[in-house]
Structures are given as structure tokens and as C-alpha cells.
C-alpha positions as CSV (number, residue, x, y, z in Angstrom):
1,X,-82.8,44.9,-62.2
2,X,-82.1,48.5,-60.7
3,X,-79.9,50.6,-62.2
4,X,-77.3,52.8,-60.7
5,X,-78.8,55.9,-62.7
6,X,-82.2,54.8,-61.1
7,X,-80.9,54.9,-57.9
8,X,-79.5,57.8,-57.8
9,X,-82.1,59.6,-59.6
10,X,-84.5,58.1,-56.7
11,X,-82.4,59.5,-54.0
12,X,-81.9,63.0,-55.7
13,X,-84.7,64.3,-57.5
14,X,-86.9,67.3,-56.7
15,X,-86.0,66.7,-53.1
16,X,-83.2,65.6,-51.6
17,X,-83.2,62.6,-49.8
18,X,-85.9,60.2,-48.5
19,X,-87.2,61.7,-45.4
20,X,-89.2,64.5,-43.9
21,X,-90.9,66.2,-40.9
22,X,-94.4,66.6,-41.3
23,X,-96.3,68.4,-38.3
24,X,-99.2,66.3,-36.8
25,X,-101.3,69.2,-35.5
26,X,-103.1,72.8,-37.4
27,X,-100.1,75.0,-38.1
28,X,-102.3,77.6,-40.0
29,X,-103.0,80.9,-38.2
30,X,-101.5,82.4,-35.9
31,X,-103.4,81.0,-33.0
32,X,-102.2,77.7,-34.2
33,X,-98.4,79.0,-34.1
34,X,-99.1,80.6,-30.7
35,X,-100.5,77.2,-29.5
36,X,-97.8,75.1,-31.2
37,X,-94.9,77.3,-29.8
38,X,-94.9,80.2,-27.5
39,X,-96.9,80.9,-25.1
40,X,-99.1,77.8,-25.5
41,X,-96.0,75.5,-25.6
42,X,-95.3,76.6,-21.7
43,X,-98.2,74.5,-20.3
44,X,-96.8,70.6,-21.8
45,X,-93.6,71.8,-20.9
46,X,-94.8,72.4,-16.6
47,X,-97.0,69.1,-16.9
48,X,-93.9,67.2,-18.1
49,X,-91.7,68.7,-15.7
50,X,-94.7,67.9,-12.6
51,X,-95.0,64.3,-14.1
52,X,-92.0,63.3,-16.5
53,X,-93.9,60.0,-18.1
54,X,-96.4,63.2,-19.3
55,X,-93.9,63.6,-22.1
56,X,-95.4,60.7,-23.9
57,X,-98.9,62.5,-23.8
58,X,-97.4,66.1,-24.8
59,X,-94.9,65.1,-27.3
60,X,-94.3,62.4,-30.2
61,X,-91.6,60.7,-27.9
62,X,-93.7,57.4,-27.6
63,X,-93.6,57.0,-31.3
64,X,-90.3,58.4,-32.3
65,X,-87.2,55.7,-32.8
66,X,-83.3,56.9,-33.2
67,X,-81.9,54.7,-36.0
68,X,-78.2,55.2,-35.2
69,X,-74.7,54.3,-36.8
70,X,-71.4,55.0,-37.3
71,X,-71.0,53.4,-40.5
72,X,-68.6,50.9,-39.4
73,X,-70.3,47.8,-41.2
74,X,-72.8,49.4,-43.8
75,X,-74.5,46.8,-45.5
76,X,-71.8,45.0,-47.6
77,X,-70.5,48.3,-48.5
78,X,-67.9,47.6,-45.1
79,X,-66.6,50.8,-43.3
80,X,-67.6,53.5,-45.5
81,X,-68.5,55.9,-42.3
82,X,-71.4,57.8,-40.9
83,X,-72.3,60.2,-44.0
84,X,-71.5,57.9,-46.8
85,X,-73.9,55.4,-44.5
86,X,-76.9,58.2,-44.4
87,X,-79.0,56.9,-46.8
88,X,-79.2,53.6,-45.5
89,X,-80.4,54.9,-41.8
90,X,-82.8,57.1,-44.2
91,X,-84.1,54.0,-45.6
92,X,-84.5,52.1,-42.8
93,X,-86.4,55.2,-41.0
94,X,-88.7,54.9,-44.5
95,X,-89.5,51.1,-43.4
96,X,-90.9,52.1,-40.0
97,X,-92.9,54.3,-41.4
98,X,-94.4,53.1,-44.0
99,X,-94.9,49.2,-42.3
100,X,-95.2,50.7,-38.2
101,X,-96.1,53.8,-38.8
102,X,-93.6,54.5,-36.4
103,X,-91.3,57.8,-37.0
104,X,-87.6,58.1,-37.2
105,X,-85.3,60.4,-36.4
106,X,-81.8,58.6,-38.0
107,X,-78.5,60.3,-36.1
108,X,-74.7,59.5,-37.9
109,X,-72.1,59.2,-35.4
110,X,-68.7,59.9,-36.0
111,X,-66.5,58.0,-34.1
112,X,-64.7,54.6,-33.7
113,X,-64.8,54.5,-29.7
114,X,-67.6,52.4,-28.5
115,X,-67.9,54.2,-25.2
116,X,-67.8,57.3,-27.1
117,X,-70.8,56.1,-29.0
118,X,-72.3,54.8,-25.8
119,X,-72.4,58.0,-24.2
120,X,-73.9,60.3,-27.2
121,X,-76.9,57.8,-27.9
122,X,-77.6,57.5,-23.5
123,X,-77.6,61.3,-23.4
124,X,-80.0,61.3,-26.6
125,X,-82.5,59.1,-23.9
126,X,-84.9,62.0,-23.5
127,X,-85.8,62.3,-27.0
128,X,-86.7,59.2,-27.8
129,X,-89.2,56.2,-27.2
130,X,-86.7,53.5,-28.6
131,X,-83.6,52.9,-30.2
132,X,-82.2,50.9,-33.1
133,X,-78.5,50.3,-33.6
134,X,-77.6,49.5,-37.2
135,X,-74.3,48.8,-39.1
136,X,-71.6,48.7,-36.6
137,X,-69.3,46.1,-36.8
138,X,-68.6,43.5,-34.6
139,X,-67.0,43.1,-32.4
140,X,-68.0,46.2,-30.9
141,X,-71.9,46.1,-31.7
142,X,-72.1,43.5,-29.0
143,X,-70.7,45.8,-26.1
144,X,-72.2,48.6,-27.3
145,X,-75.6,46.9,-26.8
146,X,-75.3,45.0,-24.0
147,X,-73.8,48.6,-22.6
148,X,-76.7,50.7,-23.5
149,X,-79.3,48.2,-22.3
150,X,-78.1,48.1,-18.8
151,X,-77.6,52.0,-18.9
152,X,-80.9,53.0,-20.5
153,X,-84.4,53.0,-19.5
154,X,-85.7,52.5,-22.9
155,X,-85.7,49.4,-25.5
156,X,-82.4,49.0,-27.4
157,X,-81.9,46.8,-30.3
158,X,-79.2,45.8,-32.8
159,X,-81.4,45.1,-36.3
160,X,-77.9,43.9,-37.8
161,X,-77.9,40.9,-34.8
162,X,-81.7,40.6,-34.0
163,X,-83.7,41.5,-37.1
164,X,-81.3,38.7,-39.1
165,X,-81.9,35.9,-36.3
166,X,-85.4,36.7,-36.3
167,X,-86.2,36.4,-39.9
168,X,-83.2,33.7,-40.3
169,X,-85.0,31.7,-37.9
170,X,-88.2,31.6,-39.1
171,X,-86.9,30.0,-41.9
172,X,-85.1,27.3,-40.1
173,X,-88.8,26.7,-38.1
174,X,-90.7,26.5,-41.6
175,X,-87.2,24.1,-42.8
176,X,-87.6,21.9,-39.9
177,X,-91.4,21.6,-40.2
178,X,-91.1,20.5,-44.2
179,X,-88.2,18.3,-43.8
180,X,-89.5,16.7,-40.4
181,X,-86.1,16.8,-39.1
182,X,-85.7,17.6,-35.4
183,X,-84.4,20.8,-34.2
184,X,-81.9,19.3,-31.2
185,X,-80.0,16.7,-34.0
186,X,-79.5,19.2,-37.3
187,X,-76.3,20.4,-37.9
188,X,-75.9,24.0,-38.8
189,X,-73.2,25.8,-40.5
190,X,-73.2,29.7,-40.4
191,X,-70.6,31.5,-42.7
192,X,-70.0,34.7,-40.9
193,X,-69.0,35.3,-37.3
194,X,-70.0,39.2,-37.2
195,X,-72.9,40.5,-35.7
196,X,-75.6,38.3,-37.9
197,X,-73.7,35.8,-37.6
198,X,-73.4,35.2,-33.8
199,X,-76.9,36.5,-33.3
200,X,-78.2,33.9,-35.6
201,X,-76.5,31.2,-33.7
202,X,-77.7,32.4,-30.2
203,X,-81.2,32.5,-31.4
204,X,-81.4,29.1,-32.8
205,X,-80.0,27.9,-30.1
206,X,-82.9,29.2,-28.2
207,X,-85.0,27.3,-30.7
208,X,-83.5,23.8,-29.6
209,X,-80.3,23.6,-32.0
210,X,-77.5,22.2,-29.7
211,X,-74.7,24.6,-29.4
212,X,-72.1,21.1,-30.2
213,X,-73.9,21.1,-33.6
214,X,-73.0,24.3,-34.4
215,X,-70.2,25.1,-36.5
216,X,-69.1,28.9,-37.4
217,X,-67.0,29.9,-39.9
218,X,-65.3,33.9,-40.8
219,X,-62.9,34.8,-43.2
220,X,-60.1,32.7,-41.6
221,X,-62.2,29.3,-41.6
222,X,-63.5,27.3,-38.8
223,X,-63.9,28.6,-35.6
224,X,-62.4,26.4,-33.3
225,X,-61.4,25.1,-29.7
226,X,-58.1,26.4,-29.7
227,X,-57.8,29.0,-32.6
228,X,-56.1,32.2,-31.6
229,X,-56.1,34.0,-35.1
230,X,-58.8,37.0,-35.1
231,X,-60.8,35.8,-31.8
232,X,-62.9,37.6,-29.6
233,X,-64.9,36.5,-26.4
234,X,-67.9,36.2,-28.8
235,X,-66.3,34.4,-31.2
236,X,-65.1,32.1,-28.2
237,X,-68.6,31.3,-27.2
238,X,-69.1,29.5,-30.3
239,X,-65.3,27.4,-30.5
240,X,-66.0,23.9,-31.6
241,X,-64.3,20.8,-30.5
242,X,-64.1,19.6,-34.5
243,X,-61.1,18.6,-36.3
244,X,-62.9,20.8,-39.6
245,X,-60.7,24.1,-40.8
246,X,-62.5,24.9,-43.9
247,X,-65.9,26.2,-44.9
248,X,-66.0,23.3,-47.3
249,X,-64.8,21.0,-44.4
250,X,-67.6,22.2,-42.1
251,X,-70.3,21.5,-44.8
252,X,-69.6,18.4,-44.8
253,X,-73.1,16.3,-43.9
254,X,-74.4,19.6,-42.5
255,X,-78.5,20.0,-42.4
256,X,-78.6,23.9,-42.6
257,X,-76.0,26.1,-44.0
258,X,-76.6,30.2,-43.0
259,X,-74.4,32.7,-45.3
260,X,-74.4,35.9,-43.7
261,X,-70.6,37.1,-44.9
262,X,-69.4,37.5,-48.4
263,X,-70.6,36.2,-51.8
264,X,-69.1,33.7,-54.0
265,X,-67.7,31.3,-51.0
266,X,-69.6,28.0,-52.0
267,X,-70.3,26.3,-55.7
């Protein structure tokens, strides 16, 4: 077990923090400086501007990921906001690194408004080669997405709704192969209809579950055909023609059960 005095004492220490910029090129004498800034900085800088795709030769664009939030849905820590949810985008910029190699730049947004959000991560387009949504709640993650896809010329991806499917549904793939079931008659039961949740559901979908078969559940039970309590078009997607209200109902001579919400719901 980790302690909370660990913990802390990791994330404090001589240095502050997890992260750093390290320069990739001779920063040494003061030809080096001269080449790394001004003058010799002036000649990427007309290339890029003669050919704009030259700023993935000139510059660490190509390799350089925004991990962005606004704290909304940190973890299981809830709505904590964008500082308190700093060391997490730190942590996840530590993962790219050290298993991609890839470097991360991690921006904390503050703000609630979705399109506000929307426009500060599109105007960030220029610096970066890629961009990872984390820990915003649903359901605004999914418009926020499906938003900055259509509006950016870059990849765009929610780890919170993607990363989770991915991993969740390698699992059901390796589940299916041991039990020999078959993928199109299981039925699955996922507790939790934020972004994991309905991301998990799509996905396995995609991997032949029938949508019929699946059954959500959030904090207010079963989602169902009909419900009006705490919907959303998302949530909608997913309403099931089933006469279940309960988690507990739901389980009932289920195949696969998925807990992505809150601890403690089943015995």
C-alpha cells in the first residue's frame, strides 16, 4: 500500500512536481544560443511560413500532445477543478513519455462552458501534433469531442471514453475466448452511464454485443425506455425495453457485468 505521506513526499520533493522541459539540441555556447534563438531562429520560422506542414521538420510539434481538462470529473475525486486536477494531467503527460516517448504539454482550463472550452483548445491547434481530453464529465465530454473533431485538423481523443473501452474491451475479447460464449448472445451490464460508461458500450457494440443485450445503469438505476429522471440524448441511445429498475435487477442472468461508477454497489 501507498501511503498519503508517500505520495506527497513523491510529488514535492527537491522539485516540484512531476514534469519538465529538457531541450533536445546543444545549448552550450553562445553559437548554440544564437542558433537556438535569434538570429538563427529566423530561417525555420520563413520555411514554416513558405510551407506550413515544415513546422513538423522545424519544431517538436509532431511529437508534442496537449493533455487538457477542466477538472470537472477527476478521477473519482469528482469536480475538484482544473488546479486541484494538475497532478493528474502531470501524470498522465509522465505515461506518454516514459511508454511513447511522446511529450506533453498538460493545459488546466477553467471554465464550465463547453464551447468556451472548445474554443481555447481549437485556438491551441498550432502548437500541437495531437490532443487528449481527460476528466470532464459527461455529459459534456461527448460534445466537446465530437465538436473539436469536426473543427480541428488534428487527432482528438477523450482517454476517459476511449482509453476505458479500449482496455475494457480487450478483456471482454480474452472473456469470450475462455468461456466460448458468443459475442452477439452475452448479456452485458455496465454500472456507470458517464463517459466510460457509454464509450464502453459503443465499443462493444462494435465488437458484436447486440445493443438489446445491453443494459446500463447510473446512480438512479436502470436506464430505461421511458425514464425521464437525469437523461440525456446519450444516455437515450442506450434506453432498454426491460421491465428491470435496479442494478441488482439488471444482474440478474447477466454474462458480463462492467463497473465503471462508484465502489461498494454489489456484494
Amino acid at each position: 500500500m501507498i501511503s498519503k505521506e508517500e505520495a506527497l513526499e513523491y510529488h514535492s520533493g527537491t522539485r516540484a512536481g512531476k514534469i519538465e522541459v529538457t531541450p533536445t539540441k546543444p545549448c552550450v555556447t553562445q553559437k548554440d544560443l544564437s542558433l537556438a534563438y535569434t538570429p538563427g531562429v529566423a530561417e525555420p520560422c520563413r520555411e514554416i511560413q513558405k510551407n506550413p506542414d515544415d513546422v513538423f521538420k522545424y519544431t517538436a510539434r509532431g511529437n508534442l500532445v496537449a493533455v487538457v481538462s477542466n477538472g470537472t470529473a477527476v478521477l473519482g475525486l469528482g469536480d475538484i477543478g482544473p488546479a486541484a486536477g494538475k497532478p493528474v494531467m502531470e501524470g498522465k503527460g509522465v505515461l506518454f513519455k516514459r511508454f511513447a516517448d511522446i511529450d506533453v504539454f498538460d493545459i488546466e482550463v477553467d471554465t464550465h462552458d463547453p464551447d468556451e472550452l472548445i474554443r481555447t483548445v481549437k485556438l491551441l491547434e498550432p502548437t500541437f501534433g495531437g490532443i487528449n481530453l481527460e476528466d470532464i464529465k459527461a455529459p459534456e465530454c461527448f460534445y466537446i469531442e465530437e465538436e473539436l473533431k469536426k473543427q480541428m485538423n488534428i487527432p482528438v481523443f477523450h482517454d476517459d471514453q476511449h482509453g476505458t473501452a479500449i482496455i475494457s474491451g480487450a478483456g471482454l475479447l480474452n472473456a469470450i475466448e475462455l468461456t466460448g460464449k458468443k459475442m452477439e448472445k452475452i448479456k452485458v451490464v455496465v454500472s456507470g452511464a458517464g463517459a466510460a460508461g457509454i464509450a464502453c458500450a459503443k465499443f462493444y457494440i462494435e465488437l458484436g454485443v447486440r445493443k438489446e443485450n445491453i443494459i446500463l445503469c447510473d446512480s438512479k438505476g436502470v436506464i430505461y425506455k421511458g425514464r425521464k429522471e437525469r437523461m440525456n440524448p446519450y444516455k437515450e441511445f442506450f434506453a432498454a425495453e426491460t421491465e428491470a429498475r435496479t442494478l441488482a435487477d439488471a444482474l440478474k442472468g447477466a454474462d458480463v457485468f462492467f463497473g465503471v461508477s462508484g465502489p461498494n454497489l454489489v456484494t
